[in-house]
C-alpha positions in Angstrom: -27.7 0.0 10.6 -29.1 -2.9 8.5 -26.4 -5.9 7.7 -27.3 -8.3 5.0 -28.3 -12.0 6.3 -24.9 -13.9 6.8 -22.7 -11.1 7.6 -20.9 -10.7 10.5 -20.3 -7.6 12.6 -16.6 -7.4 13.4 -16.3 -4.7 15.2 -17.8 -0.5 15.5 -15.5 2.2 15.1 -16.5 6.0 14.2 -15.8 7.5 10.4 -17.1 10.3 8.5 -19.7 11.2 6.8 -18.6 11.6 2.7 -21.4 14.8 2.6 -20.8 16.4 5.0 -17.3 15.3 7.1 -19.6 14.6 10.1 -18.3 12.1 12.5 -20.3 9.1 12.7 -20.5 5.4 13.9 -19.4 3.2 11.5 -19.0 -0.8 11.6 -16.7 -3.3 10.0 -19.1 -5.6 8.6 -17.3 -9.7 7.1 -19.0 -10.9 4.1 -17.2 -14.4 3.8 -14.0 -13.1 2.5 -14.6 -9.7 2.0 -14.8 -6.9 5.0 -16.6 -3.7 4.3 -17.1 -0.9 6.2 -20.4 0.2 6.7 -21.9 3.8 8.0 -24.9 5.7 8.0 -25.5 9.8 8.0 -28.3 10.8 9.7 -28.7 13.8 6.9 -27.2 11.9 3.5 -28.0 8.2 4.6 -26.1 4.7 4.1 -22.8 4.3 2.4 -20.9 1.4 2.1 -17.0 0.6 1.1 -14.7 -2.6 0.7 -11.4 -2.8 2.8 -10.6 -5.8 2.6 -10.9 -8.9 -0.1 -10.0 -12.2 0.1 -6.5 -14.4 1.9 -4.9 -13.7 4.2 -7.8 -13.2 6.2 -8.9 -10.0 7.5 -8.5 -11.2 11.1 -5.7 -12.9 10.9 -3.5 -9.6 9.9 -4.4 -8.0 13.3 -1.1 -7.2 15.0 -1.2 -6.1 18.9 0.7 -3.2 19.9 1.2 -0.8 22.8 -0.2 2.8 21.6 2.7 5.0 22.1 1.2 9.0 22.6 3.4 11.3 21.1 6.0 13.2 23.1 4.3 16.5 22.5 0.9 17.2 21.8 0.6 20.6 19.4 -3.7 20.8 20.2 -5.9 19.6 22.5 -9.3 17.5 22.3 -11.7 19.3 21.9 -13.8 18.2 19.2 -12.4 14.6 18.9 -11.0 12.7 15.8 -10.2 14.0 13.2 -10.9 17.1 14.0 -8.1 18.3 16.8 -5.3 17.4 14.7 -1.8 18.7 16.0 -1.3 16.2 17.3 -3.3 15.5 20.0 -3.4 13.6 23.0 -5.6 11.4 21.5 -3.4 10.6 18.5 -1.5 6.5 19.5 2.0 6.6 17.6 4.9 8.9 17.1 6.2 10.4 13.9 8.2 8.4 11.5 8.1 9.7 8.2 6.6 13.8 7.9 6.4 15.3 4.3 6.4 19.1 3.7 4.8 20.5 0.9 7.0 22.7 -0.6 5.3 23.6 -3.7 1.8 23.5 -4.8 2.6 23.8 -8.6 3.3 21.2 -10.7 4.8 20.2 -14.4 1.9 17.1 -15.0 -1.7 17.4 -14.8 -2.4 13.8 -13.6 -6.1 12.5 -13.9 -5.0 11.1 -10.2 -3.2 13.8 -7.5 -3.2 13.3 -4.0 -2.4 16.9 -3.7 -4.8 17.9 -6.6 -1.7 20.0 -7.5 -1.3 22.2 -10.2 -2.3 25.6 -8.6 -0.5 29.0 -8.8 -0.2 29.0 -4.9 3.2 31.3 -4.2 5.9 28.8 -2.7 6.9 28.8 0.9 9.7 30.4 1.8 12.9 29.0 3.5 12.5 31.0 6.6 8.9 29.0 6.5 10.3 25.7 6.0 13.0 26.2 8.9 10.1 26.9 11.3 8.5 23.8 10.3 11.5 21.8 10.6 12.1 23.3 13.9 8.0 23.1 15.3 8.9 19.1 14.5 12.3 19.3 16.2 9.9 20.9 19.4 7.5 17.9 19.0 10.2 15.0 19.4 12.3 15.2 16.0 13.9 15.5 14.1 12.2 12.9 12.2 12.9 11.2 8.2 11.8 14.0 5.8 10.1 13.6 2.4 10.0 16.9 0.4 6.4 16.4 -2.0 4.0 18.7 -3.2 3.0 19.4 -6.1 6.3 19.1 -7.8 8.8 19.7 -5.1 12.2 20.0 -8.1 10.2 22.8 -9.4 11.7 24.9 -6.9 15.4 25.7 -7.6 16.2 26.1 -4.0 15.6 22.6 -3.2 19.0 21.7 -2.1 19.3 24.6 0.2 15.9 23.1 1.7 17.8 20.0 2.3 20.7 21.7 3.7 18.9 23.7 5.6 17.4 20.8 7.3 20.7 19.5 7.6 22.2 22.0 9.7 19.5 21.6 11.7 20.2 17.9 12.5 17.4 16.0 10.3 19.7 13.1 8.8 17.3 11.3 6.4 15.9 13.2 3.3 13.4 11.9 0.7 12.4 13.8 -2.6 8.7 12.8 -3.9 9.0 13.4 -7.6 7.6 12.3 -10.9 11.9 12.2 -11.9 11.3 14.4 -14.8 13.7 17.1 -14.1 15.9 14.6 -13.0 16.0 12.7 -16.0 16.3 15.8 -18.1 18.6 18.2 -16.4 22.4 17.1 -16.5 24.1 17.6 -13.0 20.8 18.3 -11.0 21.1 14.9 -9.2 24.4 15.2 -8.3 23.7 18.6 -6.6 21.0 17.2 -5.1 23.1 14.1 -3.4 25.7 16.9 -2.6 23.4 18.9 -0.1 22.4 15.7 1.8 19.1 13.8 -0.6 19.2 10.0 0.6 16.8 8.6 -1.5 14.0 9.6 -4.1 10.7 8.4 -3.8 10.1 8.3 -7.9 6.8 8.1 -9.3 6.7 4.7 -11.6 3.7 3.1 -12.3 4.4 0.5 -15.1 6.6 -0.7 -17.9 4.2 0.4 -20.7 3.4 4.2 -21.7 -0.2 2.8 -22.2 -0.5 3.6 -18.6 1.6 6.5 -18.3 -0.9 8.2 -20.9 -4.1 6.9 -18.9 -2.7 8.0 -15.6 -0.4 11.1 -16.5 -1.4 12.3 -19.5 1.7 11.4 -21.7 4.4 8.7 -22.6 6.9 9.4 -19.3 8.6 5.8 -19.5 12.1 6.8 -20.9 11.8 9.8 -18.7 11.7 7.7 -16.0 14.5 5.0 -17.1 16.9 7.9 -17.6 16.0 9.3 -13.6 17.0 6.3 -12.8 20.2 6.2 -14.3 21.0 9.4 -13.0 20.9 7.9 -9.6 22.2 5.7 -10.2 25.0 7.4 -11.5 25.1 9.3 -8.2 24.5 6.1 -6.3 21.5 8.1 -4.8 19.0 4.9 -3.8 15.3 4.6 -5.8 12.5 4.0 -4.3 9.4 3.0 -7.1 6.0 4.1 -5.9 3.3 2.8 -8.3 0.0 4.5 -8.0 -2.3 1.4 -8.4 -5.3 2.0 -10.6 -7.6 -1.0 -11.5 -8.1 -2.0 -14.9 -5.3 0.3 -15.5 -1.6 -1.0 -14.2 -2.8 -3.7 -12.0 -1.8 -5.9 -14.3 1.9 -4.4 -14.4 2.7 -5.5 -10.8 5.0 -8.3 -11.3 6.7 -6.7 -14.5 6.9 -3.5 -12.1 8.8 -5.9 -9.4 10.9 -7.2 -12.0 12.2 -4.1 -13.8 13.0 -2.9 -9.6 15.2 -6.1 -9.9 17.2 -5.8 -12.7 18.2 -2.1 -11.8 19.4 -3.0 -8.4 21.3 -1.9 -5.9 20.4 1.6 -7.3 16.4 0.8 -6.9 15.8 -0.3 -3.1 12.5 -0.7 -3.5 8.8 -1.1 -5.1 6.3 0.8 -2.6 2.9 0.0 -4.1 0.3 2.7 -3.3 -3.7 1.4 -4.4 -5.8 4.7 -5.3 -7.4 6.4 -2.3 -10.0 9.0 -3.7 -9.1 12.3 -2.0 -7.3 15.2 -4.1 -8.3 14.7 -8.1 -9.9 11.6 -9.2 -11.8 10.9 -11.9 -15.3 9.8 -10.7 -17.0 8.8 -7.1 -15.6 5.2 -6.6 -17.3 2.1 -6.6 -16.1 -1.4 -4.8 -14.6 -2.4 -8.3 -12.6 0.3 -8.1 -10.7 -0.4 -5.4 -7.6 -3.2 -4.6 -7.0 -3.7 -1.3 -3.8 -5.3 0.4 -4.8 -9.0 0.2 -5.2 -8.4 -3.5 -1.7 -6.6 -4.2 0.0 -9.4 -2.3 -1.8 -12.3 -3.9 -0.9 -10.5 -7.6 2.9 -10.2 -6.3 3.2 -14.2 -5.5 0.7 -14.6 -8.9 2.9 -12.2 -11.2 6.2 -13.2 -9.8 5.4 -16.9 -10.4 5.9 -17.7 -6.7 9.4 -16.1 -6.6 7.4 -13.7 -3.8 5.1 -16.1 -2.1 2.1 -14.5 0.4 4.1 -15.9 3.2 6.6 -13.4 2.7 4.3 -10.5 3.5 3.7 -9.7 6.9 1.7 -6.4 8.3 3.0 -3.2 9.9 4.4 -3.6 13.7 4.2 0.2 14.1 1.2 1.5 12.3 -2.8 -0.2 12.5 -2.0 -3.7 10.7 -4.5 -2.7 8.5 -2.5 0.1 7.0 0.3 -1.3 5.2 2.0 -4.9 4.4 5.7 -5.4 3.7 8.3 -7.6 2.3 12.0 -8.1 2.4 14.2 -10.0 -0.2 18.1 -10.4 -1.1 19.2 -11.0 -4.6 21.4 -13.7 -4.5 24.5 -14.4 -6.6 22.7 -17.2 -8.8 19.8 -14.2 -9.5 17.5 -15.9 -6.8 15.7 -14.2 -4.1 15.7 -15.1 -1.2 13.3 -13.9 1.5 14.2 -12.1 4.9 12.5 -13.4 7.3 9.5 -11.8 9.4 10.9 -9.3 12.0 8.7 -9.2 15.4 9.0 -7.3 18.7 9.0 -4.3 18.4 6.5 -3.1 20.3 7.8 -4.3 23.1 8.3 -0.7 24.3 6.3 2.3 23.5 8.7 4.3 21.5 10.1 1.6 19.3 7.2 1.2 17.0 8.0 4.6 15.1 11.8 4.7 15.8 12.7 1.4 14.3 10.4 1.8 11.1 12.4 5.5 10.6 15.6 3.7 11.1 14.4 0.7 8.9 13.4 3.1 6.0 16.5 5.2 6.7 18.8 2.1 6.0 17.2 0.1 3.6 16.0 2.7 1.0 19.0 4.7 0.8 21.6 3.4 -1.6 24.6 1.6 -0.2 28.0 3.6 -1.1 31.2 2.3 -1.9 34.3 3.7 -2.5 34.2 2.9 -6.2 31.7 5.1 -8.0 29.6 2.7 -10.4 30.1 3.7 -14.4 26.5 3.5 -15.2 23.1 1.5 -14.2 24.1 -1.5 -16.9 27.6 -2.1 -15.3 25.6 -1.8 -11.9 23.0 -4.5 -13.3 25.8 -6.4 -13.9 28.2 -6.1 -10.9 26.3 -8.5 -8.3 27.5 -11.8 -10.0 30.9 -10.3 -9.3 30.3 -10.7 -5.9 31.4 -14.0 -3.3 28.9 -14.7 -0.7 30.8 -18.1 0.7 32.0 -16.3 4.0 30.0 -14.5 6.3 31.1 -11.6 5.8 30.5 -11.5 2.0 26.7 -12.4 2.4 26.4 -9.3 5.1 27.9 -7.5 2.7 25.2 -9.1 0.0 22.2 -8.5 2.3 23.5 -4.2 2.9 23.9 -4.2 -0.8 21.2 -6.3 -2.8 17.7 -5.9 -0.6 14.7 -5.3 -2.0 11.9 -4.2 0.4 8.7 -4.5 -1.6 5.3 -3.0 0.5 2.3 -1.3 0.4 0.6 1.4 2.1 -3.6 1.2 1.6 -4.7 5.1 2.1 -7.5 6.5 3.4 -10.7 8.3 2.3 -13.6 9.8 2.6 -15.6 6.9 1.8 -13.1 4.1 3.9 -11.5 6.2 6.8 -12.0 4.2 9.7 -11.0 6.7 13.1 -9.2 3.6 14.7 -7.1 3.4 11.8 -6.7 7.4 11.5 -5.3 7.3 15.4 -2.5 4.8 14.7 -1.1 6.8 11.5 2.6 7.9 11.4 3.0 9.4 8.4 2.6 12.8 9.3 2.0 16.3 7.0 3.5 19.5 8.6 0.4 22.5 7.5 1.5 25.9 6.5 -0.3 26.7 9.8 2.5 24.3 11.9 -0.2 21.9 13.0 1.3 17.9 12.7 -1.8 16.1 10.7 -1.7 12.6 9.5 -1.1 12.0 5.9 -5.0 11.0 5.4 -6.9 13.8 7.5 -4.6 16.0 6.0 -6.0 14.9 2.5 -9.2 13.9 3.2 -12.0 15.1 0.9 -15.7 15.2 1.0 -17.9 14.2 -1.6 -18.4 17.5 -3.2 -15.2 18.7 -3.0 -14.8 20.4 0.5 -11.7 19.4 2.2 -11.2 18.4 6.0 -8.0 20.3 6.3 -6.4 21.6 3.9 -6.3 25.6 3.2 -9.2 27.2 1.1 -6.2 27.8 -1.6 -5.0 24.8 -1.4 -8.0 22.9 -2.6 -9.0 25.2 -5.4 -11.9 27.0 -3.3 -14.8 26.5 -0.7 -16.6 29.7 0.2 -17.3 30.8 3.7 -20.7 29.3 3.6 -19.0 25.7 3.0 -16.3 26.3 6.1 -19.5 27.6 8.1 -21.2 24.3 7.2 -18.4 22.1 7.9 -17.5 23.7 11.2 -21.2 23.1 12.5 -20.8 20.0 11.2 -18.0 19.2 13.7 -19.4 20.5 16.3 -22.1 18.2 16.2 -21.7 16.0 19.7 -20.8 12.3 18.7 -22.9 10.7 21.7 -25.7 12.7 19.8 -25.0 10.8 16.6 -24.7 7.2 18.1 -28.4 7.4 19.8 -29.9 8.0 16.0 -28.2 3.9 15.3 
């Protein structure tokens, strides 16, 4: 592989092919500030992607950490990463969060989908779901669920979903939803918080319908204020998960962190997401396309004015460092935050790296209850001046009710996967088929629209000539591939 003059090799991992979803070496490649990752196909030839721009610097981030195999291994190796997924014994960290696609369809048609949802799939039954709660329960569960899709509120069975999962013994739910039906049906909320929902994971990216149109095809803005306060009404926690675009809502980042602040202690959070290009995108990307975690922190101390400095912001102890950053902040009496400070240790044993990330999310983005049922998301806004935090145990009190964690999580694609990476996921999909996949093998697609995993129907249709293809493809023996470098 040819590097420019200057750059510096920083270490070779194995990736994919875009083409053809051919494993192949691949090399992490330091051009002063900026890291790419470089790889060449033997058929379709060089391709080249950013990961990483600018402070902190890329090595600096690196976190070290015992892998931790996970308790049961659903497939062997047999064709190595990504192609044995199960998991398998080759897979380094447990599950912490798993999502179940419970419905492919979908009431947007959003020029970005993860899921490229939208298709008239039939829905899984119950009696599916339960066997995919209990195939996780069999592989070391139960584990924190988030119901997605498609649109999972499309389904009017949702909260027997949840409490079927519930009499199972999963204790942590999560609903991934644009908020529409929430905002729009009176008393759907409530019977969602009633069969056991913890927290909704609410799509929200910006405070101006300039981008809601862009990205989703219409003005959703008041939609999403009046989720919110149904929520909130239901003191069910919010978790805002802004799909960043740029040149579309990048700009919105601190107004996005700010409007997370003035609705709390209903909104726990701000989980910034920058575009990966599998599912439905517009157009191939190109490096301008991209913002990568160095550059979403550096616009949260920039946008904030330095109320969220880069210091705050520290990477991942259970996932690769290179995943995810994260942040933790109290809102203080005087309207002040105040930043937690940097939690370390725990991978100290195997099993904690997964375990205390699902307790952390279990705690911190669920909403705190109280005996008193808040009147409404303005009286909410309002109650934390109301509240003493000279003893010790008022500022506990402060710190269970007023955090904000504010993070990132930098997907995967076709272009960008790095195998290393892919090995130390933990965010897990459960496939109609009952196979464990990580959340970005599980999306990953190729180039011309051929997925890695996903069903035929699912994806909107390869023929049997394209699975024929991709299989040989995998076949193909890796040592083979490294002597054409």
């Amino acid at each position: 592989m040819n590097v420019d003059s200057g750059a510096v090799v920083l270490g070779i991992t194995e990736s994919v092919c875009p083409v053809c979803l051919r494993r192949i070496k691949a090399e992490r490649i330091m051009e002063g500030d900026n890291v790419y990752l470089a790889k060449a196909c033997p058929e379709h030839g060089p391709f080249r992607a950013v990961i990483w721009r600018g402070q902190p610097a890329y090595q600096s981030w690196a976190v070290p950490k015992i892998p931790a195999q996970p308790p049961v291994c659903g497939t062997g190796v047999s064709q190595g990463c990504p192609f044995d997924c199960g998991l398998c014994p080759a897979h380094r960290q447990h599950s912490c969060c798993v999502l179940l696609e419970v419905t492919k369809r979908c009431n947007l048609n959003c020029a970005f989908c993860f899921a490229e949802s939208g298709g008239g799939d039939t829905d899984p039954t119950i009696s599916e779901i339960e066997g995919w709660y209990r195939t996780l329960l069999d592989s070391g569960g139960p584990y924190n669920i988030q119901l997605s899709g498609g649109e999972p509120t499309l389904r009017d069975d949702l909260p027997e979903i949840i409490t079927a999962g519930r009499s199972l013994g999963y204790e942590f739910f999560q609903l991934n939803t644009n908020g529409l039906r929430l905002a729009r049906e009176p008393g759907y909320v409530q019977s969602l918080k009633k069969a056991g929902l913890s927290c909704v994971f609410l799509q929200f990216d910006g405070i101006d319908d300039t981008i809601y149109k862009k990205l989703r095809g219409t003005a959703l803005l008041e939609e999403k204020k009046a989720a919110i306060s149904a929520c909130t009404e239901q003191q069910l926690g919010v978790v805002l998960v802004p799909t960043l675009v740029p040149g579309v809502n990048t700009q919105d980042i601190g107004g996005i962190i700010q409007f997370a602040v003035e609705r709390m202690p209903a909104v726990r959070g701000v989980h910034f997401q920058p575009l990966s290009y599998f599912g439905r995108y517009p157009k191939e990307p190109e490096d301008n396309d991209r913002i990568t975690i160095p550059e979403v922190i550096n616009a949260i101390e920039r946008q904030t004015e330095g109320r969220m400095k880069m210091a705050d912001f520290h990477p991942p102890t259970a996932e690769n460092a290179y995943c995810s950053f994260h942040g933790k902040f109290v809102l203080m009496d005087n309207g002040t935050l105040k930043a937690g400070k940097k939690e370390g240790g725990c991978c100290r044993r195997q099993t904690a790296g997964a375990k205390r990330a699902q307790a952390f999310v279990a705690k911190r983005w669920a909403a705190p209850q109280s005996g008193e049922k808040k009147a409404g998301l303005t009286e909410a806004a309002k109650n934390f001046n109301a509240i003493n935090v000279d003893s010790l145990d008022a500022y506990i009190d402060r710190i269970d009710k007023y955090s904000l964690s504010i993070s990132g999580m930098a997907f995967q694609d076709v272009w960008n996967v790095d195998l290393e990476r892919l090995r130390d996921c933990f965010i897990h999909v459960v496939s109609p088929d009952n196979r464990i996949i990580p959340f970005c093998a599980y999306n990953l697609t190729g180039a011309l629209g051929k997925p890695l995993h996903r069903r035929k129907k699912d994806c909107g249709g390869c023929d049997e000539r394209d699975d024929e293809e991709q299989n040989a493809a995998r076949s193909m023996d890796c040592e083979e591939d490294r002597g054409r470098w």
